[in-house]
C-alpha positions as CSV (number, residue, x, y, z in Angstrom):
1,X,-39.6,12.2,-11.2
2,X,-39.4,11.5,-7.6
3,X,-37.9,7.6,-8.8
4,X,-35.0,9.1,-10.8
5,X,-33.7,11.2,-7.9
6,X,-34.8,7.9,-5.8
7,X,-32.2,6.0,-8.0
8,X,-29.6,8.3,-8.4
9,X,-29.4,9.1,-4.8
10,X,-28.9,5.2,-4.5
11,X,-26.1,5.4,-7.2
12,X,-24.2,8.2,-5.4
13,X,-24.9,5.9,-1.9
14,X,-23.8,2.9,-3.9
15,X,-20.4,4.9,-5.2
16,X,-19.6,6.2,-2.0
17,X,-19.7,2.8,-0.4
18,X,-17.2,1.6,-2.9
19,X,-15.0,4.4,-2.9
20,X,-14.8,4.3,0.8
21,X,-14.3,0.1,1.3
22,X,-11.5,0.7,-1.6
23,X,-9.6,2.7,0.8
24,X,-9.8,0.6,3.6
25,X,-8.2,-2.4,2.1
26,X,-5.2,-3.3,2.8
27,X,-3.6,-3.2,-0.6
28,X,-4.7,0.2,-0.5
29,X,-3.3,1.1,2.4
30,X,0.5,-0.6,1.5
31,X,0.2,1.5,-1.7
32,X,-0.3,4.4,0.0
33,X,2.0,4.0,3.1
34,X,5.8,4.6,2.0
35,X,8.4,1.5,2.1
36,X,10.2,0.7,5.1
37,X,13.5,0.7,3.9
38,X,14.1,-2.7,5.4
39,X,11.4,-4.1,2.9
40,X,13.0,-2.1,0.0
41,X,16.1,-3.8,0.8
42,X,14.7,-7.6,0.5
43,X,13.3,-6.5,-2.3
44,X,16.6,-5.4,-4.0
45,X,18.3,-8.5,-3.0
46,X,15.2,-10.6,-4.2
47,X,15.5,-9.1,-7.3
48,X,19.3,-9.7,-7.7
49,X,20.3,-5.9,-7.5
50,X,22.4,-6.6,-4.6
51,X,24.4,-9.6,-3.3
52,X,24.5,-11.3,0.1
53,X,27.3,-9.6,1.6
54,X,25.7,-6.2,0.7
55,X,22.2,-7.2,2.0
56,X,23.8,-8.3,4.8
57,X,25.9,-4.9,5.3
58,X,23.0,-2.8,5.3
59,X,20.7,-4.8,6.8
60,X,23.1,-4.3,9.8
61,X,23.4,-0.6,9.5
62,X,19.5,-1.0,9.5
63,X,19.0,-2.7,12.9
64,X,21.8,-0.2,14.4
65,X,20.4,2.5,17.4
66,X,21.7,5.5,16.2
């Protein structure tokens, strides 16, 4: 008896561990973060949904102090 609880306490340790370093990555944390709309942009234009002078246009309104 006591060997069952032994191992599933380990399993619960052992899940925890993985749940937890799963988080911490960084492709975790890019998921999870929202798009800087400056990276959503090279993305469109990388992707063809906008041209140069577009990209261009709002890339400038992007760097702008409002």
């Amino acid at each position: 008896m006591k060997a069952v609880l032994l191992l599933f306490a380990l399993l619960i340790i052992i899940s925890c561990v993985l749940i937890l370093v799963r988080g911490w990555t960084p492709r975790a944390r890019a998921m999870a973060a929202p798009d800087k709309p400056k990276e959503i942009l090279k993305r469109r234009y990388a992707a063809g949904e906008i041209d140069e002078e577009e990209y261009l246009r709002r890339m400038s309104g992007l760097s702008q102090d409002w």
